[in-house]
N, C-alpha and C positions, 0 to 999 in steps of 0.2 A: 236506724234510730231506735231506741230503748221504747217500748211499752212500757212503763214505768206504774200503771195500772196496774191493779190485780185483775188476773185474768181466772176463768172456770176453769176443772179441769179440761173439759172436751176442749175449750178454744184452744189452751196451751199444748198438746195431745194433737191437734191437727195444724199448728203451728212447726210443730216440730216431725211429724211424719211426711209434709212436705219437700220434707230438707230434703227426703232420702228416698233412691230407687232401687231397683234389684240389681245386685254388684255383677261386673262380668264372669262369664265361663270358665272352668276347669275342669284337664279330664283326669280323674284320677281312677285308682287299682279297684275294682271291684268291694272289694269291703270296702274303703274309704268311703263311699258312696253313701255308706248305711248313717240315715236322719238327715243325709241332706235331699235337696232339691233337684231334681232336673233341670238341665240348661235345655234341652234339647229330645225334641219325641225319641222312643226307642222303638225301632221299625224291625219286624222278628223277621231272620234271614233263612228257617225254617220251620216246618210243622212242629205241632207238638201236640202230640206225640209224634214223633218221625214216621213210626211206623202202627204195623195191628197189634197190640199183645194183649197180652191174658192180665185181668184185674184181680184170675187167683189162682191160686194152687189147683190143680185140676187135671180135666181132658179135654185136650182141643178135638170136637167133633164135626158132625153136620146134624142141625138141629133136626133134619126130614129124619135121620134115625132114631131118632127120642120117642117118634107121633106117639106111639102108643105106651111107654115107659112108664109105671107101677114099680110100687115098691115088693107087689104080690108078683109081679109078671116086669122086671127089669128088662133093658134091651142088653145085651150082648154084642161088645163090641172085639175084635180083635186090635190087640196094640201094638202100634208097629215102629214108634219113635218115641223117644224122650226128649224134651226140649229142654234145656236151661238154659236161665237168660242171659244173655250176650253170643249167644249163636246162631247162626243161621240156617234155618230149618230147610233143606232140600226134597225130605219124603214129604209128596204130597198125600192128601188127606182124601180114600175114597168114600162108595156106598161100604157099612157095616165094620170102618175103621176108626182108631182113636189114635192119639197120641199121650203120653203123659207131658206136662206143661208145669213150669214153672212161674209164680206172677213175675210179670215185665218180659216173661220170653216172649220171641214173635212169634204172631200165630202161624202156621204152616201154611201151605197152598193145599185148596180145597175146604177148609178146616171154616166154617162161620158164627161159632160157635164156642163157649165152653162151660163146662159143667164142674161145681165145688166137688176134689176129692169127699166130701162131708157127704156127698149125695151118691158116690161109688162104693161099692163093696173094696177100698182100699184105705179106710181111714187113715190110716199113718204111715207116714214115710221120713226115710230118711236119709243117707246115703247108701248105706250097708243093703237097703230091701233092693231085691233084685224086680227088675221090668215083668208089670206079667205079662202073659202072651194075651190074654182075653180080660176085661173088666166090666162089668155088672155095673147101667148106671141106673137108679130107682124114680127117678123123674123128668119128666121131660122139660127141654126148656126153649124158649126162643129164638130164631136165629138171630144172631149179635148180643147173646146172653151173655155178661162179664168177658167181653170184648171191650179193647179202647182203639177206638178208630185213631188213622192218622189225620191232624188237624181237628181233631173234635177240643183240645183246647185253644189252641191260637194255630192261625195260619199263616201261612210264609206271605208277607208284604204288609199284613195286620200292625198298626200302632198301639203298642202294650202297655207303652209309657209315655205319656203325653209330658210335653215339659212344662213344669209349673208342677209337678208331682211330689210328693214326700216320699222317700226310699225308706221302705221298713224291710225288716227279716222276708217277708212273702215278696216283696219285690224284689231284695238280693237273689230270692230262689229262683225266680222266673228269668232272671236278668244271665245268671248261670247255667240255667239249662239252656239258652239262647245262645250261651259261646261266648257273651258279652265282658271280656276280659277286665275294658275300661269302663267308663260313663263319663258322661259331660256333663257336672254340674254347677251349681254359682258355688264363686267361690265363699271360703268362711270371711266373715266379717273379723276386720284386725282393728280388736278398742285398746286404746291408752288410757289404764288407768292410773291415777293421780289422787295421793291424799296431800291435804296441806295441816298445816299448825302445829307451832312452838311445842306442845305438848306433847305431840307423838313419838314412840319408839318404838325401835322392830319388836318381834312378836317375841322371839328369844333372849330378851331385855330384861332382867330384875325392874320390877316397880320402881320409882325417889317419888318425891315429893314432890305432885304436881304432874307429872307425868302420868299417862295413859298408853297401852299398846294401838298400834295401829290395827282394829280390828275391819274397817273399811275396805280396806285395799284389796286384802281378801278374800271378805262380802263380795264384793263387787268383782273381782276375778270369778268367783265361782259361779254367781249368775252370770260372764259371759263365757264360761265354761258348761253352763247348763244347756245354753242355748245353742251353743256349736262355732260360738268365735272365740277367737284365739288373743286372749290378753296379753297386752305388755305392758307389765307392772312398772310404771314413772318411778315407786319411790315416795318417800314422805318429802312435800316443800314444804320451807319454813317461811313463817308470815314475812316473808319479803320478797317484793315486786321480781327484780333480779332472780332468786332461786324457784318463783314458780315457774317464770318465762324460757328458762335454760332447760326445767324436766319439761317444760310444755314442745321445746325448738325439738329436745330431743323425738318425741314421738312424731313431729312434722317431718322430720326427717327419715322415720321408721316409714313415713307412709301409711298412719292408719288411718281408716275411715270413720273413727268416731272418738271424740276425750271426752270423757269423765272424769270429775273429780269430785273430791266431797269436801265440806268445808269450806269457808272464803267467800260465799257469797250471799253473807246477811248484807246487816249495816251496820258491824262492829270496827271498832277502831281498826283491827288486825283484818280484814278483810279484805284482801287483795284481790283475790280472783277476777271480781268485777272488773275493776282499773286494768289492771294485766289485758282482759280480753275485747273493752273499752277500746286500748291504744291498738291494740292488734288484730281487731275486725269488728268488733260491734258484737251488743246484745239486744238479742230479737225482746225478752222479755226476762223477766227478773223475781217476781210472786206469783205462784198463783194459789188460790185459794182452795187447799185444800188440809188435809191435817191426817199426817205428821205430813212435813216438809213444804210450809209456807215460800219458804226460802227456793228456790229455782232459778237457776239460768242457764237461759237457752239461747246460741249466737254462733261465732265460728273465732275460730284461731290462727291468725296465716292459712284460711281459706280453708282449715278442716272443723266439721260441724261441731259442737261443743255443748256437752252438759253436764253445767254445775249443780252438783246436789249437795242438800245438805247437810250439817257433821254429823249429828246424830244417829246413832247406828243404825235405828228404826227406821228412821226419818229417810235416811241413805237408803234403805233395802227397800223401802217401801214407794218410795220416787223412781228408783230404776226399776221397778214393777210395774208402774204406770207409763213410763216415757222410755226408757232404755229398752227395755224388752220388746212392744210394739215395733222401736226403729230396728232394732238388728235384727227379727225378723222379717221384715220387712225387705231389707239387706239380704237377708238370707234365702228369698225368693217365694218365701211363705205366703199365701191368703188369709188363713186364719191366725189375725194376729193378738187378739185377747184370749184369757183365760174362759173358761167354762164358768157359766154364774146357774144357779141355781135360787129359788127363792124361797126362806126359810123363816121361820117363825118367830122370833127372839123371846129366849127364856127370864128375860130379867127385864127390870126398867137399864136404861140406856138415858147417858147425856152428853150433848156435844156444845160445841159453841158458834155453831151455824156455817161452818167450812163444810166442804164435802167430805166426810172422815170415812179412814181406812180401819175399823175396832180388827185386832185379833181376835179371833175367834177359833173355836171348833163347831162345826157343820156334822150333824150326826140324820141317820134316816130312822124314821119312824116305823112301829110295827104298820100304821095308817099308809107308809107310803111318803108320807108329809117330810119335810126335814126341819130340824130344830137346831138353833143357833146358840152358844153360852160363847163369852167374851173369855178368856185364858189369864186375867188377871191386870196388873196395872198396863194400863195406856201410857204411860210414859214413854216417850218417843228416846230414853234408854234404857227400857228393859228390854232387852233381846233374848230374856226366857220365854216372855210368854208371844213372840212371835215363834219359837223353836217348839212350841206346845202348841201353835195354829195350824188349822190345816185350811182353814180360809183369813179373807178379808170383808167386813161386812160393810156393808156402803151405806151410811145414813147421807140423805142428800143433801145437799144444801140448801138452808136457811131452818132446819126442823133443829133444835134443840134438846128436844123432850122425846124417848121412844117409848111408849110403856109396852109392860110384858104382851106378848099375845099377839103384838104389831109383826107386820111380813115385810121382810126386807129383801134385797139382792143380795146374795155372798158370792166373792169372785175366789173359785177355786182353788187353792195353791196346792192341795194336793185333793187326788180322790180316795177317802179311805177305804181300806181293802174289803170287799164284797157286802158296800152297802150301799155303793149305786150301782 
């Protein structure tokens, strides 16, 4: 049954994250992994390091030869091996011997130790310098000095990756020194997107009279392109019940997990959406109170979960900011499902009309540390320059009016600018 109320935004917001839970498993190829989620722990099936190697370019020695090493009175060792890495070292390492060492070669047997060329009478090498028989080292050092033991990063049976994880670059790395070919993660979220109204044409369309391109469809593709689900673009419907229900049948059929559409569901004459989704599941609710995008509805469609947002381009990007984004990740097996909010000063007086409003803004940091807020220009819920000019959204709450200069607000982050937080 319809909530036919206006609703806040948190009520509407947990209304519709209810809907939706973490989507099932996939295992895909090792990069494909990267930004998504773990389904499933990754349990490491060896050491790492496998083995002992040298952290430099150097000599593997035994630190008891160093005790007494000056750089006036260096120890004198004789060298009896060259190590590079990828080989397997057989001369063992006695009293008054060395080896030259490669970083990542193993260390030798005997050998507990190693010492930076930087600290030998050999500063430079390269392939051409021949092995010497004796090298001169100026200090002495510890034993297990620029050593990397085996297991001293992870050890074999150790959980690395717990599921419910985000796969960044340093996790691909780890996940590839492991041998980890595949991963198991949730899969991506598959949205139907949907524009409707008489007015629309594709994007490659000369202008007429009366006409607008479809800039929506998109919008709204590339936020769920942002996010890591995979759009299927419906197509513009036309304000008739018949053509929205046909690109709607279509995506039931694709089997996606979530329809969005924009347009269609005010309470204009041409507003079908409602009715359409009315006769073919129900809407959970229909306004809520906020600004841009009074207009909302939230409900299902032959049983797949559904939100209409509204035409307005603002109004659309700034509604699937609030409600779309949360559900797909959500879907996507994420914890963290809001933006980063910061709280910042407002440089201007500020007026609203007591909805909870979303101001474009720019969010800058102060020499203080502080951060300061300026609004990008008209609020009209169709200027989409001066959301392209915002790098936040500023949250005046509800029922406040009036913000004068000086007042401290939330800003929910849409971007973080480069090296001023």
């Amino acid at each position: 049954m319809s909530r036919l109320e206006d609703l806040t935004v948190r009520e509407a917001l947990a209304l519709v994250l209810a809907r939706f839970a973490v989507l099932p498993a996939e295992e895909v190829a090792l990069l494909e992994a990267l930004g998504r989620v773990s389904a499933a722990p990754v349990v490491a099936g060896d050491d790492l390091p496998p083995f002992a190697n040298s952290a430099m370019d150097g000599y593997a020695l035994r630190a008891a030869d160093l005790a007494a090493a000056t750089r006036d009175a260096p120890a004198l060792l004789r060298v009896v091996a060259d190590i590079a890495a990828g080989t397997n070292p057989t001369t063992a390492i006695g009293p008054g011997t060395a080896a030259r060492i490669m970083t990542g070669a193993p260390l030798p047997p005997g050998a507990d130790a190693v010492v930076p060329v930087e600290d030998t009478d050999e500063p430079w090498r390269d392939e051409a310098r021949a092995l010497p028989e004796r090298v001169a080292v100026y200090r002495r050092v510890d034993a297990g000095a620029y050593v990397r033991w085996p297991g001293e990063d992870i050890r074999a049976g150790q959980t690395v990756i717990p599921a419910g994880h985000l796969i960044r670059p340093q996790e691909i790395g780890v996940l590839a020194a492991l041998g980890q070919e595949r991963v198991s993660v949730v899969r991506r979220p598959r949205i139907g997107v949907l524009s409707t109204g008489d007015e629309l044409i594709d994007v490659g369309q000369p202008l007429s009279p009366g006409k607008i391109r479809n800039s929506n469809s998109h919008a709204q593709a590339a936020q769920v392109i942002a996010l890591g689900g995979e759009p299927l673009l419906l197509g513009t419907a036309k304000d008739t019940a018949d053509d929205v229900r046909a690109r709607l049948d279509t995506a039931v059929a694709a089997q996606v997990d979530l329809l969005i559409s924009s347009a269609g569901v005010s309470v204009g004459a041409y507003d079908v959406v409602k009715s359409v989704l009315d006769e073919a599941g129900g809407v959970a609710f229909w306004r809520v109170r906020m600004r841009p995008g009074k207009p909302l509805a939230f409900g299902a469609y032959r049983g797949m979960p559904y939100l209409g947002l509204p035409g307005n381009p603002v109004s659309a990007l700034v509604s699937f900011e609030t409600f779309a984004r949360p559900a797909i990740l959500k879907m996507s097996g994420h914890d963290q499902l809001e933006r980063p909010r910061v709280v910042a000063v407002v440089g201007e007086n500020l007026r609203s009309d007591g909805r909870e409003s979303y101001l474009r803004a720019v969010v800058s940091r102060e020499a203080t540390g502080g951060y300061v807020a300026r609004t990008t220009g008209s609020q009209g819920s169709h200027v989409l320059t001066s959301l392209v000019k915002a790098n936040a959204l500023l949250i005046v709450p509800e029922g406040v009016r009036e913000v004068a200069a000086g007042t401290a607000l939330v800003a929910l982050m849409i971007d973080w600018p480069g090296g001023v937080f």
